[in-house]
Each structure stands twice: as C-alpha cells, then as structure tokens.
C-alpha positions in Angstrom: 99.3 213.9 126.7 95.6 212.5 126.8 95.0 209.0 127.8 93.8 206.6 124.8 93.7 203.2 126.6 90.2 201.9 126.0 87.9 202.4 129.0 87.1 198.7 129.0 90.6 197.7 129.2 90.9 200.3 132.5 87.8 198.4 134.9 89.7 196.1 137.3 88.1 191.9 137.1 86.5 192.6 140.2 84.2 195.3 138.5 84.2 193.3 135.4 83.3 190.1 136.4 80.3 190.8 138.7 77.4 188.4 137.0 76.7 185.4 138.8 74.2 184.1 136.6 74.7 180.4 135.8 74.9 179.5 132.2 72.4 177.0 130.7 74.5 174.4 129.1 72.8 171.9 126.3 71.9 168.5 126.6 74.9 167.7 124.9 77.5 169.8 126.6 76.3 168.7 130.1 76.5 165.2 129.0 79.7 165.6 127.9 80.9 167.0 131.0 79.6 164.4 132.7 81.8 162.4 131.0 84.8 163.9 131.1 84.3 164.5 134.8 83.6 160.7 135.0 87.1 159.8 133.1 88.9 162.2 134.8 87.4 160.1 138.2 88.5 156.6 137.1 92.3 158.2 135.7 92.4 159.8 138.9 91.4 156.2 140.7 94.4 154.7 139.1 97.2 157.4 140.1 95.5 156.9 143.7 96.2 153.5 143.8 99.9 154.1 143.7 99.8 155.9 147.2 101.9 154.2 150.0 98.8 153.2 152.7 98.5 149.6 153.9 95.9 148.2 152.0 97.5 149.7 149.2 100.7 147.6 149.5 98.4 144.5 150.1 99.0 142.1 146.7 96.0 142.3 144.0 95.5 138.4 144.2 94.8 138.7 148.2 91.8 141.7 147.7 90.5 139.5 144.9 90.5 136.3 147.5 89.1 138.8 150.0 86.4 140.3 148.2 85.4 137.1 147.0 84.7 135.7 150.7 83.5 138.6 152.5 80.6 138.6 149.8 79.9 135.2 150.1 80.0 135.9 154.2 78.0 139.2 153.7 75.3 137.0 151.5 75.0 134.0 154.0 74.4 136.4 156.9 71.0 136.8 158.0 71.1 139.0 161.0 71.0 143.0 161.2 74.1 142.8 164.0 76.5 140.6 162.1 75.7 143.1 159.0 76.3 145.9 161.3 79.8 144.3 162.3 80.7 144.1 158.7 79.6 147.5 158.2 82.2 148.6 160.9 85.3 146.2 159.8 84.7 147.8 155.9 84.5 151.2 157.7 87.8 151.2 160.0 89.6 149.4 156.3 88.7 152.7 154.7 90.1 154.7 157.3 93.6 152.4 156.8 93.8 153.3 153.7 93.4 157.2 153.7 90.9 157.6 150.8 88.6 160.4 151.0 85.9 158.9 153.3 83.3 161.8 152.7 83.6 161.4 148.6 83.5 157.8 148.8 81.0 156.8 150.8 78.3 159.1 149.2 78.4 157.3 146.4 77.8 154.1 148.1 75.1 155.2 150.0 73.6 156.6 147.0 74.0 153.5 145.6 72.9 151.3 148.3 70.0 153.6 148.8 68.4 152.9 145.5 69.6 149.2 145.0 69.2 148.1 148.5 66.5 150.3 150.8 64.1 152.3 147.8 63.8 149.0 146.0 63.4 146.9 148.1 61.1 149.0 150.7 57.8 147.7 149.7 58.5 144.5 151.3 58.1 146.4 154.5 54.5 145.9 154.0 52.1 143.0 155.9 51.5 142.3 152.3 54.6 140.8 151.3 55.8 139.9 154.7 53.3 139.0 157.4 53.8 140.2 161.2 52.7 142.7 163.3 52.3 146.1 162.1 54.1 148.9 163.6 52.6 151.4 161.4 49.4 151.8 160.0 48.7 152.9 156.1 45.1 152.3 155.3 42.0 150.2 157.3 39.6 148.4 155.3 36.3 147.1 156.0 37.2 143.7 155.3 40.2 141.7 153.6 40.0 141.0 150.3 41.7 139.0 147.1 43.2 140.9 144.3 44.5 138.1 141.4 46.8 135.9 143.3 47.2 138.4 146.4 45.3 138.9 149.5 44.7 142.0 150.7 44.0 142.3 154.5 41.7 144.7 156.3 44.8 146.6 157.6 47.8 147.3 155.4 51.3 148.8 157.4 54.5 148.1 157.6 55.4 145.4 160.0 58.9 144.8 162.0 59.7 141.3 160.2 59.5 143.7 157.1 61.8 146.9 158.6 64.3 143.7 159.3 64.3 142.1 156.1 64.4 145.7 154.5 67.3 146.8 156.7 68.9 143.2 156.3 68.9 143.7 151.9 69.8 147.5 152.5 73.1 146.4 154.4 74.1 143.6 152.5 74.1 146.0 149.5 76.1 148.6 151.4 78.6 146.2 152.4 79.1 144.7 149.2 79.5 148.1 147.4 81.5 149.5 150.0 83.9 146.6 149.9 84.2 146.7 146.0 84.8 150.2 145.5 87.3 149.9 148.4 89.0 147.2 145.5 88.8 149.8 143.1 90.4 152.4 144.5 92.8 150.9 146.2 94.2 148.8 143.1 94.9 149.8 139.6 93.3 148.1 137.2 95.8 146.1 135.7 97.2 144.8 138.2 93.3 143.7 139.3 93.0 142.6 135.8 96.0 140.0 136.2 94.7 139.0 139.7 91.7 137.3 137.9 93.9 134.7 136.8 93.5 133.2 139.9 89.8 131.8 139.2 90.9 130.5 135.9 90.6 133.1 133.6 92.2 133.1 130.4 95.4 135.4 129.4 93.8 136.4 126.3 90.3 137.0 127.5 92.0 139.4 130.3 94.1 141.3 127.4 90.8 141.9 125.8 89.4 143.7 128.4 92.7 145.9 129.6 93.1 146.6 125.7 89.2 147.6 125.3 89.3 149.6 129.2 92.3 151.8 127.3 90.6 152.2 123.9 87.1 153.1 125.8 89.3 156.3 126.9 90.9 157.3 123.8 87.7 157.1 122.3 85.6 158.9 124.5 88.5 161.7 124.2 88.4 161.5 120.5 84.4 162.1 120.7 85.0 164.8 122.9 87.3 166.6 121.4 85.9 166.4 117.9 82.9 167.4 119.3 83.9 170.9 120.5 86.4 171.5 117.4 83.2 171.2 115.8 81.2 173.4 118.0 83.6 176.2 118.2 83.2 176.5 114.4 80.1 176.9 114.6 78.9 180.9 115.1 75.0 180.8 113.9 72.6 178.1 114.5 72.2 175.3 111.4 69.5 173.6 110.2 68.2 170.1 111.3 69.3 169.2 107.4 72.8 170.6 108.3 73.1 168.8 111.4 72.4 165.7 110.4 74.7 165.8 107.8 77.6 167.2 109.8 76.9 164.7 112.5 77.2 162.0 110.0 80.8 163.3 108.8 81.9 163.3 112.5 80.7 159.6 113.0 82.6 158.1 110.1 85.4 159.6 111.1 85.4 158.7 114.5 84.6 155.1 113.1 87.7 155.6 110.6 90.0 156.6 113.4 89.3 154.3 115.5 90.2 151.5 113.1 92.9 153.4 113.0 94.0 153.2 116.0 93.1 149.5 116.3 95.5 148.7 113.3 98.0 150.1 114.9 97.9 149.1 118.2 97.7 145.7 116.7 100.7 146.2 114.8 103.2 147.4 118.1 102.3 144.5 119.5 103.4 142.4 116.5 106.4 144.8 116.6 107.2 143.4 119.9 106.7 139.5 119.6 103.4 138.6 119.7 102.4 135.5 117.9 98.7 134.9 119.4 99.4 133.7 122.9 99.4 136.1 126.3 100.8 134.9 129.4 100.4 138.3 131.9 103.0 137.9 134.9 102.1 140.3 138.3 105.2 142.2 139.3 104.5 142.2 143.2 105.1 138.9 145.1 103.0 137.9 148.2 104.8 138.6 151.4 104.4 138.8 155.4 101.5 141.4 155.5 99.4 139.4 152.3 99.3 136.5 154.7 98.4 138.2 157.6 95.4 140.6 155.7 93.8 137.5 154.1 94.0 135.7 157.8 92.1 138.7 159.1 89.6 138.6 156.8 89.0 135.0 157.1 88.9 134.9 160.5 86.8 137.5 161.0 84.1 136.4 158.7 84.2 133.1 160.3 83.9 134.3 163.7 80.5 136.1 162.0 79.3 132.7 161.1 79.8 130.7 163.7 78.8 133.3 166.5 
C-alpha cells in the first residue's frame, strides 16, 4: 500500500527547525516583554523572600532600622577605605543569604555606574576640583575666564578628583547594594508594615500595598488585551483603523479597572471595614533580630569612630 503521509509531516524538528535568524519584534512587542519580564522579576522577588537563609528569617522592622543607619553611616563617610569596608560587610551579607550574586550585582553596578561614576566623572577634572593633575587632556597657551569659570592653561584629571569620584561612585554602590539586598530578601508586605515604625499611617500604607497589587493586574490586563488584539489581526490596518481600535481598548481597560476597583472595595466592606486600618506584622522580634541590628550598629560605629 503506497504511503500518503504528507512529506512535510515526515522531516524530523532537527531538519525542520534549522533557521537561526532572529525575529525583529516591534516597538510595542519588545516593550511589552520588557514588561512582562520585569513583573515576572518582582513576583519572582517575593516567592524568594520566603526562602529559609538567615537574613531571610531576620524581622522586616530590624532591615528597615538597618538600612536606615547604614545609609546614614555610608553618607557621613568620607574616606575611600571605610567605603571599601562597607563594600565588603554588604558583600559577605549577600553571600549569607544565598541570592544569586552574579544577577544581582550587575544590576547594581549598572546602576551605580551611571548614578555614581558616569555622572559624576567630570568632577575628576582640575576644573571642578583643584590638585595636581595625574593626567593631561589639553595645554593652553594661557588660562582663561569663561562666564563664572576659569579655565587654566592645563586641564586633566587630578587625584583629589579620582578620590571624590571614587568616594560618590561607592557611596552609591553601597546604598544600592544594601537596598536591593532589602528587597529581595523581604516581601513587600511585610516591608510595607515595617514602615510603621517611622510613623507612617495604617491607611497611607494600605494605599500603597493596594495600588503595588492593582499596578499588576493592570499591567496584565494591558497585556493580555493587547495580544488578543494582535492575534486578530492578519493584514496590516490603517493609521484611521488604529487609532480607533486603540481607543476601544483604552476605555475598556479604563472600564475594567473601575471595575475591579469597585469590587475590591466592596470585599473589603464584606469583611468589616469601616474606614480605619490598623496592619499587625505576624513575625515577633527574637534572639537573632537583636543580635543582626547590634552587628550593624557596631560595625558602623567602629567606621566612624576609627
């Protein structure tokens, strides 16, 4: 009996599958990709924080305490060594608490890099901070005056300028470092509730847990209405079209929304609110809360004082 299977249905994936051409995605598409990459980061942040590590364990009130000094240390600090130490003391925290170092601490260098050493770089030159220069730019014949700035003959980078660029570039690494080590080591509720420490009101903190849960039903509204929309779509529209589909898809995302506000307004009038929010943390401080926040004080008052 002859064979009818379909050619195409007889080539193995291997033989199918042999393109490696990457596909240009639109402006849109990559943006919302992005985005989805992004949420998926910060769910993913949360379910981390429930791992069984050290700093984990350590109550949300104690990193807010914590985070609040070692900034203040990190910001009175005025030496490239003590910066150096806190460097080391954020460095051997991560390693306690088992994150991946390599993921984390790109993005803090990255942003450290542009917030701390690219922005703050020109201040490297003689003509912001005076010294000797190390390196030599550009030699003029004589100095001169250019609106409220003098220019002088020579124009380098000096070493009081490489200090005070190093000493901005590793105050902003250690306060980034530290923060993001907050982040993913504590769920955001329970940080949330920790800000009632300073004085901040129940309500005010509702407000922003409330508006952190509707920013990701939103976004996945958005994105899913986007591509139901998309995969509809088999020839290319006019600008006329577009516009007025894009339109429909707005008010409806507006209409759902306040849909979705109504009714998470109305469970919580279903369950006994009346207007006031008192939010209650779950954990109690013990033994090792005590002895992390005496660490950390300790240590950053060693840094002053020596």
């Amino acid at each position: 009996m002859k064979n009818k299977i379909p050619t195409y249905l007889l080539i193995s994936d291997e033989q199918t599958f042999t393109c490696h051409k990457k596909a240009n995605l639109s402006f849109i598409d990559t943006t919302l990709l992005h985005s989805a990459k992004a949420i998926k980061t910060m769910y993913l942040q949360a379910e981390n924080a429930d791992k069984k590590s050290i700093i984990h364990k350590i109550h949300p009130y104690i990193k807010l305490i914590s985070l609040i000094f070692l900034v203040v240390v990190v910001s009175v600090l005025h030496t490239v060594t003590a910066q150096l130490w806190i460097f080391a003391f954020i460095f051997f925290v991560y390693v306690l608490s088992k994150l991946n170092l390599f993921q984390v601490y790109r993005k803090i260098f990255l942003l450290a890099f542009f917030f701390g050493f690219f922005v703050s770089f020109p201040a490297a030159l003689n003509i912001f901070t005076p010294g000797d220069i190390i390196i030599n730019l550009f030699s003029f014949d004589a100095p001169s005056k250019f609106w409220i700035y003098s220019i002088p003959a020579n124009i380098g980078f000096t070493k009081n300028g490489f200090e005070v660029v190093s000493i901005l570039f590793l105050r902003v690494l250690n306060s980034v470092s530290f923060s993001l080590l907050i982040v993913y080591t504590t769920s955001f509720p329970a940080f949330i509730k920790s800000f009632k420490l300073i004085g901040i009101p129940d309500t005010f903190l509702m407000i922003i847990s409330l508006a952190y849960k509707f920013i990701f039903i939103l976004t996945r509204t958005i994105d899913e209405v986007y591509f139901a929309l998309k995969s509809r779509l088999s020839v290319n529209l006019k600008n006329d079209n577009i516009r007025e589909l894009v339109s429909g898809r707005v008010f409806y995302i507006f209409k759902r929304s306040a849909g979705i506000y109504e009714n998470t307004y109305n469970a919580m009038v279903s369950r006994g609110y009346h207007g006031r929010i008192f939010l209650h943390s779950q954990n109690k401080i013990g033994y090792t809360d005590f002895i992390a926040v005496f660490i950390v004080l300790t240590f950053g008052i060693i840094l002053i004082l020596v």
